[in-house]
N, C-alpha and C positions, 0 to 999 in steps of 0.2 A: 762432172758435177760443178754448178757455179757456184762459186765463193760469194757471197754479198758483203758487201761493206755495213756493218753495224754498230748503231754507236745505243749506249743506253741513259737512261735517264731513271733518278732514286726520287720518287713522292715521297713528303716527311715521314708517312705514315709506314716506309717500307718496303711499299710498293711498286713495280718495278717497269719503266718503258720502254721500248726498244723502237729503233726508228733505223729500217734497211732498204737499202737502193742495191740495184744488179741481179737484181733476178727477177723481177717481174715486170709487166709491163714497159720494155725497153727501147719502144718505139718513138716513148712518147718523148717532148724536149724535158720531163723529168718524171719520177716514179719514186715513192715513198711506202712499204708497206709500214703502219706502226701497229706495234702489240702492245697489252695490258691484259693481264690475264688471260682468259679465253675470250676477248674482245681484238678481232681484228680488223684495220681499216686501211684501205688502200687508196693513196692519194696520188691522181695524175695531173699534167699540167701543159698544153700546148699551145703556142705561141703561134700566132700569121709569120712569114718572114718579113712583108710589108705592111704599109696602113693601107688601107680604103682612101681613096683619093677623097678630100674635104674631109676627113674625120678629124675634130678638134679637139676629141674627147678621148677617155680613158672605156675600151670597149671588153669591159671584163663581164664574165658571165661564170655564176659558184653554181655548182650542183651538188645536193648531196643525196644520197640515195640509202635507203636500207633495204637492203632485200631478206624475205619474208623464211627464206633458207634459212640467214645466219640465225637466227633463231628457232630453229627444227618445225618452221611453221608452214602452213599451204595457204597463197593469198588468198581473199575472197572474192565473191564476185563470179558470175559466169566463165568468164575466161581463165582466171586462176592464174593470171601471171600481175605482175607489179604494174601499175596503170600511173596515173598524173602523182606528183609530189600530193604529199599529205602538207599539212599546215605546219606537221611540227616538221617536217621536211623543209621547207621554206623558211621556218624559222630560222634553223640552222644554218641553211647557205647564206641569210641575211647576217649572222651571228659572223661568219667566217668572212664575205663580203666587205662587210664594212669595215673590218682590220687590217683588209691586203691594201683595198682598192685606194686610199692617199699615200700609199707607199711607194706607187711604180710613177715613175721620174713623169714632169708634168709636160715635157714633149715627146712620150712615148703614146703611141696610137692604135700598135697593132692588135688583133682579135686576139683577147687572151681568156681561156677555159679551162677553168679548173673543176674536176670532178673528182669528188669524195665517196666511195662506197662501202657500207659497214657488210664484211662479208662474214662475219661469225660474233658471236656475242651471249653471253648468259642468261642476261638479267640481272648481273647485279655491278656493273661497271657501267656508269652513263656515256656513252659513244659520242654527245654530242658537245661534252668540252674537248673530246680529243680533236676533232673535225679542223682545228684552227691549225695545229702543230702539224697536222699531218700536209695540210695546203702549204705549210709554209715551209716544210722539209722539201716538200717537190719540188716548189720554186727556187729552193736553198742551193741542190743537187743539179738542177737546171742552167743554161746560159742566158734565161730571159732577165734583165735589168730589173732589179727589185730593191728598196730600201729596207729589206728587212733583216734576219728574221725576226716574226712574231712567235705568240704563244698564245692560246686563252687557257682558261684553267675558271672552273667554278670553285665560289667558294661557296660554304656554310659555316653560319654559326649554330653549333650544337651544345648544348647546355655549356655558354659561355664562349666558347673556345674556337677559333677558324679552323675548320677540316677543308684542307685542298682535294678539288676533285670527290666529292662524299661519292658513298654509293646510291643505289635506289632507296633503300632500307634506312641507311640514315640522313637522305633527305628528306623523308619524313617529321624526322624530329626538330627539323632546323627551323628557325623565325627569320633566316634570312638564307634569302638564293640570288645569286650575284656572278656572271658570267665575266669576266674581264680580258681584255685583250691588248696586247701589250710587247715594243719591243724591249732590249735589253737596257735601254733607256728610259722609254716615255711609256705612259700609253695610252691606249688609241681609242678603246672601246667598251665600256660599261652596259649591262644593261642587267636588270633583272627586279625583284618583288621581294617587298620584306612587310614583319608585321608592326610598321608605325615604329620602325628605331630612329636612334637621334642619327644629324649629321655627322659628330663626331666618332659614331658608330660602323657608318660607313666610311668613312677615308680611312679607319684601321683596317677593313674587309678591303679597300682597295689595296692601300699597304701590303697586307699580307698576301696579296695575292699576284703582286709584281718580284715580290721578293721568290716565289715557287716559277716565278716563269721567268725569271734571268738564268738558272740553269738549263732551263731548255733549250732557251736562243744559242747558247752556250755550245751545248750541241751541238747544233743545226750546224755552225761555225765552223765545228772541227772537222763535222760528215762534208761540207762542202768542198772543205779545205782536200781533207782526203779521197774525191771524187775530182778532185781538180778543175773547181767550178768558180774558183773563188775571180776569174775576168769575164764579165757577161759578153753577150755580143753587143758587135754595136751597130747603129739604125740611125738613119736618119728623115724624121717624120715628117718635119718640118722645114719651109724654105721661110726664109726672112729676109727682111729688106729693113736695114737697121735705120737705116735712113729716113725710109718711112716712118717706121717706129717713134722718131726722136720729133718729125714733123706732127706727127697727131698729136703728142704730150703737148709739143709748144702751143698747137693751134685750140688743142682741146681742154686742158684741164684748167684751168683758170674757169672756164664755164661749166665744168662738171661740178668745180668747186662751189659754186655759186647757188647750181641745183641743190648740190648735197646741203649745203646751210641753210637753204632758203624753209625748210621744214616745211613741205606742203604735205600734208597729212591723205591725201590721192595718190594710190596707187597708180592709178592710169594713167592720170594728168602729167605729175613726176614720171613714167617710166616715157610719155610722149615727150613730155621738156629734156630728158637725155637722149633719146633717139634724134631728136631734131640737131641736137650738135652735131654728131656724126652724120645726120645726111648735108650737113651745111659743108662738113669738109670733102664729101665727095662728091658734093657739085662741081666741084672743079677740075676732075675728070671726065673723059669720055668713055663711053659708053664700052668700048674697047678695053679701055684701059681699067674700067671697074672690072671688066672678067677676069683680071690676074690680082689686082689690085685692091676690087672689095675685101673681100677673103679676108686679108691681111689687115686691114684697116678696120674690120667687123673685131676682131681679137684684139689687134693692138688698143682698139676704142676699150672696149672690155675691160683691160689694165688701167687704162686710164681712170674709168666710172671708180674701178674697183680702188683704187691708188686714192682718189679723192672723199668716198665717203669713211674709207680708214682713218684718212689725216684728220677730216672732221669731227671725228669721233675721239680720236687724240687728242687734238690739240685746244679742241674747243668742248668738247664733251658734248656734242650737238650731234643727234641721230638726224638719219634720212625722216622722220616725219616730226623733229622739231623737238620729241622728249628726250628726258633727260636719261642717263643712264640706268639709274632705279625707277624709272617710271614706268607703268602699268598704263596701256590704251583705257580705253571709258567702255565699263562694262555695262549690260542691260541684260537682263534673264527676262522669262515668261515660264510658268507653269500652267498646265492645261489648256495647252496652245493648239491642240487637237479634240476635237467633242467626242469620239468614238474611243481610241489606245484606251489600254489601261491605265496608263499611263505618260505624259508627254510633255517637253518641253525645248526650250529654245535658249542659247546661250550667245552669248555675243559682246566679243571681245576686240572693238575695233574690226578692224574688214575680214576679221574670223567670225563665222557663226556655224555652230552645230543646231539641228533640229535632231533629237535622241526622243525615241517612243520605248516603252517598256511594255511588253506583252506577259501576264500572266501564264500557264501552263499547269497539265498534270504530268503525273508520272511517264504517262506513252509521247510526250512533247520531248524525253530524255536526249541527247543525241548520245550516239552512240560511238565509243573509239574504239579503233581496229587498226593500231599501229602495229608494226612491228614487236617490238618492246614495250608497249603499251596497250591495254584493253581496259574498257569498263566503259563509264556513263558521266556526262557531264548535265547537271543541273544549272549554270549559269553561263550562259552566251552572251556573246556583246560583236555585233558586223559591224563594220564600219566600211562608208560605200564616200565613193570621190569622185563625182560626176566632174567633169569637163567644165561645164557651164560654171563651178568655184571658181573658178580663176578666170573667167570668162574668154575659155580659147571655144571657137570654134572647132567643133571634134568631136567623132563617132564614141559613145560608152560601151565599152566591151562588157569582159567578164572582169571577175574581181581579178587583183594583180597580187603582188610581193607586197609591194608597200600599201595595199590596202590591208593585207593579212598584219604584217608587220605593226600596223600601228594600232589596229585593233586589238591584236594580244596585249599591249604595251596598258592598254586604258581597261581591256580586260583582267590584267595582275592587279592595276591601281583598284580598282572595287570591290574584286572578288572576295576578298578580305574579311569584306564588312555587312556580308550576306548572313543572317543568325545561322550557324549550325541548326541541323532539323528543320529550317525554312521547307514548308508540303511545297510551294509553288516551284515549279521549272518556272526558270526567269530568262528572257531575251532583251536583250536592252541593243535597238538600234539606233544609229547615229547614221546620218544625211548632213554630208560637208555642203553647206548652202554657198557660203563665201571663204576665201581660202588667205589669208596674207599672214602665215605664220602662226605654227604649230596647231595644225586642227586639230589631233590626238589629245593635245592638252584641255582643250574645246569641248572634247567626247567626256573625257573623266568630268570636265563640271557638269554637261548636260546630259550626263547619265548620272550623274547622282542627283541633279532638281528633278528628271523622269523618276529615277526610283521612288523618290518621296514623294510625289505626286501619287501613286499608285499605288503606296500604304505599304510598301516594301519595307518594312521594319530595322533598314540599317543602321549599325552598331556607330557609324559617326558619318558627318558627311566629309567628300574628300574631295578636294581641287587640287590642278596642276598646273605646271609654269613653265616654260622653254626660255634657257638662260643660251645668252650667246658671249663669244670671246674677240676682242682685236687686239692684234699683238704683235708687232711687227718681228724677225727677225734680227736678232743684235741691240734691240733694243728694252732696257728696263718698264719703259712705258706701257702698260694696259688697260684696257677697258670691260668690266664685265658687264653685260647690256640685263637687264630682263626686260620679259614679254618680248622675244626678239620678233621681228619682220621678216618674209619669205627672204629679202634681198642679204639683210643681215646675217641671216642661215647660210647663203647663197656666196657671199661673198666675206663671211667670216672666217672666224677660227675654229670655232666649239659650238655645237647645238648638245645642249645639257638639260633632258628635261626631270623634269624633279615632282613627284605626287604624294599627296600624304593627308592626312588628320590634322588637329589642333596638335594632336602628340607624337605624331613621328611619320618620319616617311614612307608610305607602301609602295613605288612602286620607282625606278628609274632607269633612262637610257641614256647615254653621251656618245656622243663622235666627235673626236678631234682630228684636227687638220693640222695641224702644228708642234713643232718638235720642241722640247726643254718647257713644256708645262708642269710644275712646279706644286706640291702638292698644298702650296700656300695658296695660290692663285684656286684653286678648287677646295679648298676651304670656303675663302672671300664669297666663290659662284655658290654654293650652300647656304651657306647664313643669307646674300643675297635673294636668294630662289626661298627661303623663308619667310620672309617678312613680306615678297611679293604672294605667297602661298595665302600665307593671313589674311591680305588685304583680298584676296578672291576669293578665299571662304567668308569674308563677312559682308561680301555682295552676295553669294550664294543663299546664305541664311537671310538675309533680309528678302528675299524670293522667298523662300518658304524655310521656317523654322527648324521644323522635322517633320520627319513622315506622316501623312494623313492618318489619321485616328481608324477610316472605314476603306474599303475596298472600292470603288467607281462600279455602279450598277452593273453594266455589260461583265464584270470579271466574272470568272468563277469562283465558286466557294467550292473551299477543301476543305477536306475534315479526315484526321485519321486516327486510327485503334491498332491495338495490337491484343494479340490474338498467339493461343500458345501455337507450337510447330505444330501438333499434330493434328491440328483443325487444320489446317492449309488446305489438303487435300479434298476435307467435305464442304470447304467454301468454296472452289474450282468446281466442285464435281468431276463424275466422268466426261474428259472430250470438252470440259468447260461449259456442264450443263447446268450446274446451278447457278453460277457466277451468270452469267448470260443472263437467266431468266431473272437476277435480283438488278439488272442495268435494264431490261426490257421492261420489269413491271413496273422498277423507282424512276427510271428516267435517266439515272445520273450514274456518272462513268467511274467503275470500281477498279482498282490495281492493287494486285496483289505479291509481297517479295519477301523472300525468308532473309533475313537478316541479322545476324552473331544467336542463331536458334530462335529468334520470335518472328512471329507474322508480321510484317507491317501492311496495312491496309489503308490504300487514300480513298474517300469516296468525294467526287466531284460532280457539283451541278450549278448550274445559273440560279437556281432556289434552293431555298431551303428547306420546305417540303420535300423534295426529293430525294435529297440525301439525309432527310431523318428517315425516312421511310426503307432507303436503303440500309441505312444502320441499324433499325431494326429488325431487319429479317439477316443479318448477320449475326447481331448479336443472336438471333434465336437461334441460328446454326451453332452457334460456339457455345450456349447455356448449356450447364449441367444438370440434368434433369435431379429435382431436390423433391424430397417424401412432404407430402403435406401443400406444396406449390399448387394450384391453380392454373392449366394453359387452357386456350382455344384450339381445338385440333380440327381435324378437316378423315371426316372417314376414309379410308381406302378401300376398303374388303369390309362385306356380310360374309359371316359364319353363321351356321346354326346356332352354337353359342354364346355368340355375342358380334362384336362388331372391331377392328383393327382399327385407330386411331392414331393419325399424324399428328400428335401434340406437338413437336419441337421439328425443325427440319430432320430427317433421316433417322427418327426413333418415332417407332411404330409400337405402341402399349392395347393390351388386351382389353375392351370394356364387356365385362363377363354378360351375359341377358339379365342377371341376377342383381348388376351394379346400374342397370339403365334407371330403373324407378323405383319410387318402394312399391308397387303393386305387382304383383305378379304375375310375368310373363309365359308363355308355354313356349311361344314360337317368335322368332323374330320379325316376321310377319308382321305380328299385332305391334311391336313398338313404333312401328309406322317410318324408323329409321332408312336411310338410302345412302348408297355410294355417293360420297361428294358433300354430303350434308356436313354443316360447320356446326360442332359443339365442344361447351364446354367443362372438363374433366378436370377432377382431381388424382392427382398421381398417391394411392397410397400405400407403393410397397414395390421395391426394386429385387428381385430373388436374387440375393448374393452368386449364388450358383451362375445359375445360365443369365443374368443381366437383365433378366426380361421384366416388362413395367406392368403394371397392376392397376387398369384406372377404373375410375367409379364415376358416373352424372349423380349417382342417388345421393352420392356425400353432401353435392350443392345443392339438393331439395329441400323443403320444410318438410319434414316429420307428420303423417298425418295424424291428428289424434285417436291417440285410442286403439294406436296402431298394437299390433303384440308381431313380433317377427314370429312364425309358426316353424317351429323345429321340427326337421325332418323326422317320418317315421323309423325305427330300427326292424329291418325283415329278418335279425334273427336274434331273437331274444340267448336261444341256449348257449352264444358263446360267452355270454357273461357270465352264468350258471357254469360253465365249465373251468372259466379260471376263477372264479371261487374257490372251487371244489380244489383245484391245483397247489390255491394259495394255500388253503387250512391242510391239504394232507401234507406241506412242505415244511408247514408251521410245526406237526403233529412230529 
């Protein structure tokens, strides 16, 4: 039997983690099971022993996986087995991603792959704030070179108060969800959706949620120690030529320096005027000597670029396109920038421009989720697509990516917000990144909120967002916090900090930091900063359009809904879906129906309005309670000899006796000249308590002819009257 090495870990609330290496997976350069309740997730982690010859870069790849088991379920789908990542599968490996990946030393290069698997789980423990701890216990346990360990941990606020890690059930009740990641010092990674709280709302949510993951790290610390992991191996990725190194600075920066001041607000122009230095200093090599040489010189130039527009930025407070630290690019919007959408518009932020369309929908437009630990229906979509041509590379457009999914969710928390509860329409709000130079997601939340009001989307406020960046050199007190940053700023900074909200508070944020000893002062600053840059792009957005269109744009559809008790459901369906069918085939306009906390809800949708009255009322005739003395229109079914069966109301069929057809008297139904099919109309008067059955009359709605006398029937046997007479007086007697 193996022994595993096991360390645990206490959540404030009691709750209890456990985090074991040596018994599974022991192939791998490290293995992790962690537990929390009936939630288990197994974290593995494998290293190349070399780089890839020319790899400059950090080549990590997060996977996270839930299999459809750990929840006692069977996947869907013809095959029946687990297929591509889901979204909120991607999310997560982005979530776990971006808190390893600035951690591993920046001349390490080899393929590193980390896969997270939830192999059991209840329903009421969220899997995917553990996802972070468990990556980073592998790594911990491992001899691969890592600056960590991390942690993440969600937080919520729930009436008032930070709960670490809440369950499903009570993140429900929270106004904030807030994923954080973090080592036992700094941290690294924020992201998540809240309902319009202040800044100073959030840095206690950060606060407290650094404070629940320095005992983790804490952990991971002692498991490694006691795994005997605490000396990595060691690698050597890179070769250097310092020499070289010290020539490009001398020959170089002085004129990178010149580029970075010079504020030319061209992306292209600027990125040709830094190129042209560096091909100027390997002109004077040959051709030979660039195949060992370039390589080196392409990186070392790199430091350089990078070296000079930090100093620029320090010392003179001068960005790469000339503005000034708080300064906001030159904004321009359009609404109804397309003749057809329901809605559409264009946002444009400096050499950022989204084009965002909003498409109306009904109920069958739902999409549908079939996660693991998640099911049901979402009514608001938001795609965000990132064609090549933004940034103007030369390059085939696949499928959607990570970071398309990634930044969509991001601009999809910022709005979702501010959708009215009970809104009938399914909403899709697309965004087409046209031009790319920093933070297009922030792009998407303004020209997804000027589309939504364009299209009469009845949003509760409109919301814009900002992407703050950081310079900050090592060892030194000196910083810069940018807004509105630049691809290169993101690229070659410290922090992209994006921040979404209202006039009244924040919904929606993400940050990545790249730099250690960030200061919870320093993110304060980038707050109130990223506010007043908020403001000033909410009142370019309002001066685009006010608020939402008063009417719907012709093309949309019109919804309309009713509600309807539970037990009519079934006779609006019919059998097989035979009435419903034939009230969309005769009205035109498309009916859904769904039981919802015991009432029917019903949407009826059409391009006119004609058509979904017309639907509604032959609904409402299904659902009316047939009342004594009412008036309907019926449609005959059945001759009888006695009279005629009448379809007053859908599915209640009432008797019209021969006797109630006219005042004239009929012998045979013959002579009333009535036929199957024929439309009239009946008064209801008289429901038999007993058997339920209706009583209708046409002679009620006749005029009376004068003179009339109703002739009482004859009696064929007079002696039974004569007999209880005789009964009464001898009873009397």
């Amino acid at each position: 039997m193996i022994n595993p090495i096991v360390k645990t870990i206490e959540l404030p609330d009691g709750r209890v983690i456990t985090l074991e290496t040596g018994k599974l997976a022991k192939q791998a350069d490290g293995a992790v099971v962690l537990r929390m309740g009936k939630t288990v997730l197994l974290a593995t982690v494998c290293a190349a022993k070399d780089a890839v010859p020319g790899t400059d870069f950090m080549p990590l790849q997060v996977e996270y996986k839930e299999k459809f088991s750990a929840f006692g379920r069977f996947p869907g789908g013809f095959t029946r087995r687990e297929g591509r990542a889901s979204d909120y599968e991607i999310l997560t490996c982005r979530l776990v991603d971006r808190a390893l990946r600035p951690l591993f030393p920046d001349d390490f290069h080899a393929e590193v792959y980390v896969n997270i698997i939830l192999f059991s789980a209840d329903g009421v423990d969220m899997p995917d704030a553990l996802a972070g701890l468990a990556a980073s216990a592998a790594l911990a346990v491992s001899d691969i070179p890592f600056g960590g360990p991390i942690s993440e941990v969600r937080v919520a606020r729930i009436d008032g108060k930070f709960v670490i890690d809440p369950t499903f059930q009570q993140l429900e009740q929270a106004d904030m969800d807030i994923m954080v990641g973090a080592t036992y010092d700094n941290i690294m990674m924020v992201e998540g959706e809240m309902k319009e709280v202040s800044e100073a709302d959030l840095l206690e949510a950060m606060k407290a949620a650094h404070e629940a993951i320095k005992p983790q790290c804490k952990a991971q610390m002692e498991l490694m120690e006691a795994v005997g992991k605490t000396v990595k191996r060691t690698y050597c990725h890179e070769e250097n030529d310092e020499d070289l190194r010290k020539a490009v600075h001398e020959a170089c920066y002085a004129k990178a320096y010149a580029i970075a001041e010079s504020g030319n607000r061209d992306k292209h122009a600027r990125q040709d005027a830094f190129d042209a230095i560096r091909d100027e200093f390997k002109a004077q090599y040959t051709e030979e000597e660039l195949e060992t040489k370039g390589p080196l010189i392409d990186r070392y130039y790199h430091d350089v670029e990078k070296e000079a527009m930090r100093r620029c930025i320090l010392d003179e407070g001068k960005r790469l396109d000339g503005r000034k630290t708080t300064e906001i690019r030159p904004i321009w919007c359009e609404v109804s920038a397309l003749p057809y959408p329901h809605g559409s518009a264009i946002f444009t932020r400096g050499e950022t421009q989204s084009l965002s369309t909003v498409t109306l929908g009904t109920k069958m437009d739902e999409k549908i989720i079939d996660d693991v630990l998640n099911q049901g229906k979402e009514r608001f979509l938001l795609h965000y697509n990132f064609p090549p041509f933004s940034t103007g590379e030369a390059k085939a457009q696949r499928g959607v990516g990570r970071r398309e999914i990634g930044h969509g969710h991001l601009a999809w928390r910022a709005l979702k917000g501010m959708i009215p509860e009970n809104y009938p329409y399914v909403i899709r709000v697309m965004s087409d990144i046209l031009e790319s130079n920093g933070s297009s997601s922030m792009a998407t939340v303004c020209a997804g909120t000027l589309a939504l009001m364009d299209a009469g989307v009845p949003i509760k406020k409109p919301v814009s967002g900002i992407a703050m960046g950081l310079i900050k050199n090592a060892g030194e007190d000196k910083y810069a916090v940018l807004s509105d940053i630049l691809g290169d700023e993101d690229h070659l900074g410290d922090m992209d900090f994006k921040v979404t909200g209202t006039k009244d508070g924040i919904t929606a944020t993400q940050m990545d930091i790249k730099v250690d000893g960030l200061s919870f002062d320093i993110l304060e600053k980038a707050l109130a900063q990223a506010r007043e840059g908020r403001m000033h792009i909410l009142g370019k957005l309002t001066e685009t359009i006010a608020e939402p269109r008063a009417e719907l744009k012709e093309n949309a559809p019109r919804i309309e809904t009713m509600e309807i008790p539970k037990e009519f459901i079934g006779a609006v369906i019919g059998p097989g879906g035979k009435i419903i069918q034939g009230i969309q085939e005769e009205s035109g306009a498309i009916v859904t129906i769904e039981e919802i906390d015991n009432i029917g809800r019903i949407e009826v949708a059409a391009s006119n309005k004609a058509s979904i009255e017309a639907a509604i009322k032959m609904i409402k005739a299904i659902v009316a309670i047939p009342e004594v003395g009412e008036v309907y229109k019926g449609k005959i079914r059945s001759i009888m000899p006695y009279g005629a069966f009448v379809e007053f109301l859908p599915g209640k069929d009432g008797l019209l006796h021969i006797s109630e057809i006219d005042w004239k008297r009929f012998e045979t139904m013959e002579e009333t000249g009535l036929q199957e099919g024929d439309e009239v109309e009946v008064k209801l008067l008289e429901i038999d308590p007993k058997t339920g059955k209706f009583k209708l009359s046409r002679k009620a709605l006749l005029p009376k002819p004068e003179g009339y006398e109703e002739k009482k029937p004859e009696r064929k046997n007079d002696n039974r009257r004569g007999k209880g007479e005789r009964k009464d007086k001898e009873n009397k007697q």
